[in-house]
N, C-alpha and C positions, 0 to 999 in steps of 0.2 A: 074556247080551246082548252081552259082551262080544267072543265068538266070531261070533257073527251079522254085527255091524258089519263087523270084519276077512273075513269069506267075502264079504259085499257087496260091497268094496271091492273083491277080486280079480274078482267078475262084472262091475262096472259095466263094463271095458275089452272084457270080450265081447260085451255088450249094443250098446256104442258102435261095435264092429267090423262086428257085423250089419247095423248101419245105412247106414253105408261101403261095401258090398259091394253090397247092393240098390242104392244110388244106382250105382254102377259100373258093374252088369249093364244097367241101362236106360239109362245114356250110350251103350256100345256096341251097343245094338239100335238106338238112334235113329242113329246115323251108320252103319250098316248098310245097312237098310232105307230112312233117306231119308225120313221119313216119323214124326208123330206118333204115342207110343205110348199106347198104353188107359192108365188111370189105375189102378195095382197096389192094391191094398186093405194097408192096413198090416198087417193076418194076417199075409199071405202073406210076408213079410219073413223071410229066414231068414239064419243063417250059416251053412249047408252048402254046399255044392257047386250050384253052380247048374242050375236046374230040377230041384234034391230034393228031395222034400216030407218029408225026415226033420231038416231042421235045427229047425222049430218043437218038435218032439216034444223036442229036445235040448236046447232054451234052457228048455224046461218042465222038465224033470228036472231040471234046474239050481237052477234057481228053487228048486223045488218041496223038493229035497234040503235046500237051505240052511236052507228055512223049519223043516223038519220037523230039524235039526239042534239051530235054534237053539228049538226047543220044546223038546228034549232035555234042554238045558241049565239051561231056565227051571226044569223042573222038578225036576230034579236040585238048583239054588239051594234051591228051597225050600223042597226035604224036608229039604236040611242045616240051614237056618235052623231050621227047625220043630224040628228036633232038640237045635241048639244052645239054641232056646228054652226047651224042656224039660230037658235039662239044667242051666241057670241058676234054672230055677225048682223043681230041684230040691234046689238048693245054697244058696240062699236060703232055703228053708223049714227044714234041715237046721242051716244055723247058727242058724235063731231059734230051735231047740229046743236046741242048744245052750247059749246064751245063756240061755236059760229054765231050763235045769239050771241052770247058774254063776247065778242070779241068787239061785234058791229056796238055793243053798248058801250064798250071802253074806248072807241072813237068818240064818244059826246063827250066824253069825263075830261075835265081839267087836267089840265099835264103841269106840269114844274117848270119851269125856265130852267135849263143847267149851262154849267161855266163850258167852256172847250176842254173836253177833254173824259167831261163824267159822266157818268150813266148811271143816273139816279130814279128813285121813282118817289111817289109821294110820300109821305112817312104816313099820315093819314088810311094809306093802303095797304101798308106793311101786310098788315093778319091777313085782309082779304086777298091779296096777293099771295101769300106764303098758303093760304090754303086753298087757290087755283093749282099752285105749284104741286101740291101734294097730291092732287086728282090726274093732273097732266105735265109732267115735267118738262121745260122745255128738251126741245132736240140739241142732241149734240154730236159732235162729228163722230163717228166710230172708229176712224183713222185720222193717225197725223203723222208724215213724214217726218215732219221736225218738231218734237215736243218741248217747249219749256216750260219748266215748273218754278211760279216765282211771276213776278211784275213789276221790280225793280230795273234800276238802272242797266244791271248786267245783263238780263235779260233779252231790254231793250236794245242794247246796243251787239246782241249775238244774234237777232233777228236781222238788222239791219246788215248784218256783216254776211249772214246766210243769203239775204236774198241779194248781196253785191256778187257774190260767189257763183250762186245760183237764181237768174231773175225768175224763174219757173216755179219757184220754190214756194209750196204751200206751209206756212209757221202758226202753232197754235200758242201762245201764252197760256197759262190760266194760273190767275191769282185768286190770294183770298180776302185782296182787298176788293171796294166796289169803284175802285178808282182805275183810269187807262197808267199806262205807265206814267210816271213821274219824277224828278229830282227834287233828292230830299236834303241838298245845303242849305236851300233859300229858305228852307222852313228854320232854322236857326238863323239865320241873316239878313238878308233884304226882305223879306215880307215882315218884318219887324219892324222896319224906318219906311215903309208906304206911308205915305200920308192921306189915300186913298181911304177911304171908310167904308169901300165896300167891299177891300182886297181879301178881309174873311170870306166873302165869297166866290170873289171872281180869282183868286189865287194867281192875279196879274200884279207885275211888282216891274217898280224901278232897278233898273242894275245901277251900282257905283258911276258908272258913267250917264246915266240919265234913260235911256235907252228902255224902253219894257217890251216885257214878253210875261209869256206862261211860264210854270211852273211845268203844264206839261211838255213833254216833247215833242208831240204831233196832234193836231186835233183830232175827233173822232174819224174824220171823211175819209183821213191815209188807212183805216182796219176797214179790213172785211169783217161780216159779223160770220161768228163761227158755224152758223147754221148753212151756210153758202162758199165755204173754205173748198170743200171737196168738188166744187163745182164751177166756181170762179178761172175764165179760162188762161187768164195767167200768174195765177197762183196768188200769194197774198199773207199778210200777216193780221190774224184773227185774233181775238183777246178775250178769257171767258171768264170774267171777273164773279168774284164771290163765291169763287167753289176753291176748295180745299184738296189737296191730291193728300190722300192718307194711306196708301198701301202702293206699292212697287212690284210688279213679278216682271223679275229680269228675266227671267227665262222666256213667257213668254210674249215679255215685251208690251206689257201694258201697265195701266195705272188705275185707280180703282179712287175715285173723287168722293166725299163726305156726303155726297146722295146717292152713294152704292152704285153710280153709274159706273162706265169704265172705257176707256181710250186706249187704244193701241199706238203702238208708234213704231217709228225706223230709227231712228237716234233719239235722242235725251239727253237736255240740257238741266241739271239743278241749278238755280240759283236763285235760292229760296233767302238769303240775306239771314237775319238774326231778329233776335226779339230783345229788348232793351233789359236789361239787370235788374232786379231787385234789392233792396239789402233785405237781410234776413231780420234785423230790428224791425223794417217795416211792415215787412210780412206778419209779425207774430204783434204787432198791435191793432187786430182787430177790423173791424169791417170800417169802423167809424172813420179812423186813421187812411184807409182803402180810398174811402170816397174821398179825401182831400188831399188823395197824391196821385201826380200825375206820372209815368213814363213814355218821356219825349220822345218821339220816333213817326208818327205817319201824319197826315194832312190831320184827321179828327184832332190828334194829338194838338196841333199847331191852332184849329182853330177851338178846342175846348180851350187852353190855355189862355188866347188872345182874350176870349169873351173873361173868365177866369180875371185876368189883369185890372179888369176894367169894372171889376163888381167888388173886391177884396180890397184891405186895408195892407197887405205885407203878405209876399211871397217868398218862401227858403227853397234854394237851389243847394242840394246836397250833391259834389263834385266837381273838381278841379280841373278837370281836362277839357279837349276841347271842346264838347259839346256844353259842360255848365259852364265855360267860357266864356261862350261865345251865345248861351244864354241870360247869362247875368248881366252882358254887356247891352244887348237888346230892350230886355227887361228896365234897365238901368236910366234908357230913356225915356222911360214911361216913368220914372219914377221922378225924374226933374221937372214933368212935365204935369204929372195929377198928382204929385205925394205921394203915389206906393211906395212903401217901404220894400228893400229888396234886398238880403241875405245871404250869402254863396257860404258854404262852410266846406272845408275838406281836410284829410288828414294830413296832406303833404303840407310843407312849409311856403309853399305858394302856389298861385297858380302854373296848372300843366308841370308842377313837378316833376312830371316822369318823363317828362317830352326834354325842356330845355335845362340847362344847366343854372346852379343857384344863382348867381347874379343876373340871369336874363328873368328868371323865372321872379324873385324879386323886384324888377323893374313891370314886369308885367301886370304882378299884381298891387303895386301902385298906379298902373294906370286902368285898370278893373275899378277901381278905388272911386277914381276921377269920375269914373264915369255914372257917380252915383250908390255904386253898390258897398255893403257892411259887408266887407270880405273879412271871412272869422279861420285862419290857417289854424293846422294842427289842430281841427278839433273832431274829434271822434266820437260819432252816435252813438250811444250806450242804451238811452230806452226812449220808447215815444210811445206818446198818450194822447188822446183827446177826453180836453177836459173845458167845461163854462164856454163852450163855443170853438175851442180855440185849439191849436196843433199843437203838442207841449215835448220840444226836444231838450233832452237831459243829452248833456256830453260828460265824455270821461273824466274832465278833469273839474266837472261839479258846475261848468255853467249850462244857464237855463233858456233856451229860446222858445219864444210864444208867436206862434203865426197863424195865418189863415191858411195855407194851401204849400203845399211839399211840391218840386219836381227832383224826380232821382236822375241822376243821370252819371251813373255809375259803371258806362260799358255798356257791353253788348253781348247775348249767349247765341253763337250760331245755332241757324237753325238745323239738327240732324234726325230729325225724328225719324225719316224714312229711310234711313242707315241699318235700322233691322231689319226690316221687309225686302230693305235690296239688298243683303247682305257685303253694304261697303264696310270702309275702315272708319271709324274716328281717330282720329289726331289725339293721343293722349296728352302730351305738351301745352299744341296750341286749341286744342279745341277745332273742328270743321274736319268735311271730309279729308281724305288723305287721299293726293291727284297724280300724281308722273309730272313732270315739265309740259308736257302738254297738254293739260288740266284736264286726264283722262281718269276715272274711275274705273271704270271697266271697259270691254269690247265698243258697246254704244252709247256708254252714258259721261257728259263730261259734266266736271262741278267749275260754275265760277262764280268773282263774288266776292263777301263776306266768308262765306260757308266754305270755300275753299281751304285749304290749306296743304300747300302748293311748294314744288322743287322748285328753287330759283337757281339760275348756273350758277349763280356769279355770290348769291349771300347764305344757298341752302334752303332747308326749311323754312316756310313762313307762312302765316295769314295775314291779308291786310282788312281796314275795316275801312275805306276811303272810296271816295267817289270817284278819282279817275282810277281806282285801282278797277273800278268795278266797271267801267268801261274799256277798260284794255285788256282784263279777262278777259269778257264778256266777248270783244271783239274778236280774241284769239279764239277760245271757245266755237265761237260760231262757224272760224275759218279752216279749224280743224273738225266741227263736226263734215262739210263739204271735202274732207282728203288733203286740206294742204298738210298737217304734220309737220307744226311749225312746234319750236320749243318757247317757255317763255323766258324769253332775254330781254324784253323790254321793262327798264323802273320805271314804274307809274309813282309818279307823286302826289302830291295830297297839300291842302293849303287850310289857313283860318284864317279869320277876320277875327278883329275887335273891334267892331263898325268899322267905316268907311276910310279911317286916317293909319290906322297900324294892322300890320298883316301878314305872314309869311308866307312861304311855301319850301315845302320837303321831299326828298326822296332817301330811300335806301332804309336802314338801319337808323334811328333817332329812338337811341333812349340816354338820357340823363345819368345813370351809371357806368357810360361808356368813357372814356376821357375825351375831352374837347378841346376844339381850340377854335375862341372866336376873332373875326379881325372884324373890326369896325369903323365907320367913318360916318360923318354931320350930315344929314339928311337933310333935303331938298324938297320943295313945294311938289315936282314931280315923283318923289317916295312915298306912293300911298297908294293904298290898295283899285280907291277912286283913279287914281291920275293913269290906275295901271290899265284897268277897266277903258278910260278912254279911249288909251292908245291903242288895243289889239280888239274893241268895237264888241266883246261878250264880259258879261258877269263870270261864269263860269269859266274859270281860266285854264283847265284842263285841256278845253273844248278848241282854246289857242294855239295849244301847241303844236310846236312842227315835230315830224317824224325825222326829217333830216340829221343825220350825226353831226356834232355838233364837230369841228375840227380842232379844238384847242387854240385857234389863230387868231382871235379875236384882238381886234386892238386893245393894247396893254394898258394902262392908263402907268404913267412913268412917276409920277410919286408911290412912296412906300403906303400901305397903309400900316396904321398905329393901333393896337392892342387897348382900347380905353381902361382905365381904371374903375375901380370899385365907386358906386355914387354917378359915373356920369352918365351923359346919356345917348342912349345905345340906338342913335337915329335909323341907323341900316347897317347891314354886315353878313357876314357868311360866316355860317358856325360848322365845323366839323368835325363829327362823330369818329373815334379810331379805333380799329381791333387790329390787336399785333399789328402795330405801327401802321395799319393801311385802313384809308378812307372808306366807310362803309355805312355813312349818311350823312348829308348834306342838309343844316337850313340855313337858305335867303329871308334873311329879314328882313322886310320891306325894299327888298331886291328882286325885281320881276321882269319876266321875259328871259332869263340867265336857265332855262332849266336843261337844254341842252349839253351847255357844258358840264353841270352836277353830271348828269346821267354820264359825261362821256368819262369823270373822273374815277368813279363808282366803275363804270364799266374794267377801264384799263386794273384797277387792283395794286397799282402801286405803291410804292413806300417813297414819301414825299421828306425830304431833308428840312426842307421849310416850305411849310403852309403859307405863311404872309407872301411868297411868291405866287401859289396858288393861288389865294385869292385876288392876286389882281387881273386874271382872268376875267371876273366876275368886272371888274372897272364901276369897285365901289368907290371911286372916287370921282367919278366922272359928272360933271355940272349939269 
């Protein structure tokens, strides 16, 4: 067709020239003659030589040739088309028989035993696998009603809340872990004190109360797999682990995965959680240094580390909070028990400095202490080297530590990469998206989570980085993606261990710069994280909690409690956090099951005259 156009183009000027010529011939016959002439018939019109009758015959061959040219060509397109057709649908049919060999032969092939919950493949397989992949990627769904992006906690628990809302409801995950969802406390706590030797693998652990279970949340049989999401007749939650979502078009509502595939959807959930901190000293010493520090955060993490423990002469835990905590403490029993030497170093003046106030924060890190670990306060990394084997940290004020193997555990950077592509808000303050009270980003996309950073009614701005925070987003999240259009009014709290006998739990506002007040009282064989675990039958004590408002009615306990002194010891108690005179975070220290009233205290906003009233609510004195 494209030849036809171009030969047109060159007739139209001979066509237009004909036409010129006949007008021409009849000017000079009329100033000739003197005299009107007949009216020529448009036939008769030629560009030959005038009064020839062969110029029509010429403008038709013209015509004629071009026409019959450009059929030539038509045809010619289409046999090659037709060709090319067959051909592609020959090579198409050719790999799926391929494919269908390679498939029937990887029924013979040895498979892996995996724990409840993974989807692993041989490691042995990887390349030849990853380069099946690259010939024939699997399928995946082209739609998803309800998109989450992420395979944490929040996730999980805004899937589960979608499909309470909605039983019909078709839910895609996709993480870029190669793990089903899972909770990630026990990897800092109970999977530490298994006595099991095989818990590295089966990531089945004791709870404080004796009790076990998984790590995961559901075994594989509760997912559909996503290749059968859009088909499955009452709907389902799919999980498409190992892929990455790297680009966003909000507009037209899809997502665009790290093998260029892409997914549509009708809502969008981010809750992509964060990536564990770096310091920038470790960063800039080199690869060497690289290979012998770990950043604690997913299952690989937990079981490099474990193997790690158990081949190395000294481990350094760089940070004070809860997570090198409540690592050092773990740690710390492996070290009474093979001689690992075990190291905690941070800049604050003790442990969780930022969390609790200096005399708690002092008792704590005498019992860090106890539990084995060379807790080294106020000291600040300046440079690190590896050198003769060995880790070599230089601190500020000129002392030298030498170890085998680093964990930083320095915080957490939300994750926002996909913040430019969807053009959301980042959080300049706190860091994570920026949500409404009803952790709405945009029209259809809601953030929960970590990554959130989120209207609270009742304290304002805020992100949390905790596990039941991430379950009661997650929960709302999901309830608002289905139209409820609930705001978030509920305090999620958050808890640590220091093993099994000392432990709190938090809500609201806890920071150490805020003024306190703690009341405390002699703790009991039943004050312990263990005894707490007993009674309410889960490890996870989030997962305890009742929704019910708590009334403030609770039996009082009628002695006072007493404010201990500096030195003594701080068996249980409720400590709380004040901004302009009113309550705005609550911790129970080895006080559990109380967390309704925290929540209902925080709620109301009040300005309390005396606190030690307040706290006998909690009935820290009760035997």
């Amino acid at each position: 067709m494209l030849k036809c156009t171009a030969m047109w183009q060159k007739l139209a000027p001979l066509a237009r020239a004909s036409s010129s010529l006949c007008r021409h011939h009849v000017r000079r016959k009329v100033l000739k003659c003197d005299k009107m002439v007949p009216v020529i018939p448009k036939a008769l019109m030629s560009s030959g030589a005038p009064g020839g009758a062969g110029d029509n015959a010429a403008y038709l061959m013209i015509v004629g040739a071009a026409f019959l040219g450009g059929g030539i060509y038509m045809y010619s397109t289409l046999s090659q088309d037709k060709k090319r057709y067959q051909d592609r649908l020959n090579e198409i049919t050719s790999r799926s028989v391929k494919l269908s060999e390679e498939a029937s032969a990887a029924v013979s092939a040895p498979v892996l035993e995996t724990t409840p919950g993974e989807l692993k493949t041989d490691p042995s397989s990887t390349e030849s696998a990853g380069a099946d992949a690259a010939v024939s990627p699997p399928e995946l769904p082209p739609h998803a009603p309800y998109l989450l992006i992420g395979g944490g906690t929040a996730a999980f628990a805004a899937a589960r809340s979608i499909r309470a809302r909605d039983p019909g409801a078709r839910v895609l995950i996709v993480t870029d872990e190669w793990d089903l969802p899972y909770m990630r406390p026990p990897l800092s706590k109970e999977l530490w004190f298994s006595d099991d030797p095989t818990v590295i693998e089966t990531l089945r652990f004791k709870q404080w109360n004796g009790k076990e279970r998984s790590i995961y949340f559901q075994p594989p049989s509760f997912y559909v797999s996503p290749q059968e999401l859009s088909e499955v007749e009452n709907g389902g939650v799919a999980v498409l682990t190992g892929k990455k979502v790297v680009h966003m078009d909000v507009r037209g509502n899809k997502v665009r995965l790290n093998d260029d595939s892409e997914i549509s959807y009708d809502k969008c959930l981010i809750a992509t959680g964060g990536e564990p901190r770096n310091l920038q000293v470790l960063e800039r010493a080199g690869a060497a240094v690289a290979q012998h520090t770990t950043l604690f955060r997913k299952i690989e993490d937990f079981r490099c580390l474990e193997k790690i423990s158990r081949e190395v002469k000294s481990i350094t835990i760089v940070g004070g909070g809860f997570l090198g905590s409540e690592l050092a403490c773990a740690l710390g029993r492996k070290a009474k028990e093979t001689g690992l030497e075990v190291i905690q170093m941070f800049p604050e003046k003790g442990n969780m400095g930022k969390v609790l106030p200096e005399y708690l924060s002092n008792w704590t890190t005498n019992k860090v202490r106890k539990e084995g670990v060379n807790v080294m306060a106020e000291a600040l990394v300046k440079h690190v080297s590896f050198q003769d084997g060995k880790v070599e940290i230089k601190l500020k004020d000129g002392r030298v530590v030498k170890t085998d193997h680093i964990v930083a555990a320095v915080g957490l950077e939300p994750s926002v990469e996909l913040a430019k592509s969807a053009g959301l808000e980042v959080d300049s303050d706190f860091g994570g998206y920026r949500v409404n009270a009803e952790l709405q980003a945009r029209s259809n996309i809601w953030v929960a989570g970590d990554a959130a950073c989120f209207y609270d009614i009742r304290l304002g701005r805020r992100r949390v980085e905790h596990h039941d925070h991430a379950v009661v987003s997650g929960r709302l999240a999901g309830e608002n993606m289905t139209g409820a259009s609930k705001p978030y009014w509920h305090q999620s709290m958050f808890w640590s261990d220091l093993g099994p006998d000392v432990g709190y739990e938090a809500i609201g506002i806890v920071d150490s710069s805020l003024p306190t007040v703690g009341v405390f009282a002699k703790a009991t064989p039943k004050d312990t994280p263990k005894a707490a675990t007993e009674e309410s039958g889960t490890g996870i004590r989030s997962e305890s909690e009742t929704e019910a408002i708590a009334s403030g009615e609770a039996a009082v306990s009628t002695s006072s409690p007493r404010i201990p002194q500096q030195g003594e010891d701080y068996g249980k108690g409720v400590i709380f956090y004040l901004r302009d005179k009113v309550v705005v975070g609550i911790i129970l220290w080895n006080v559990f099951n109380r967390m309704p009233i925290a929540r209902k205290i925080i709620k109301d906003g009040e300005e309390h005259a005396d606190l030690n009233e307040v706290a006998k609510l909690f009935n820290i004195h009760e035997d």
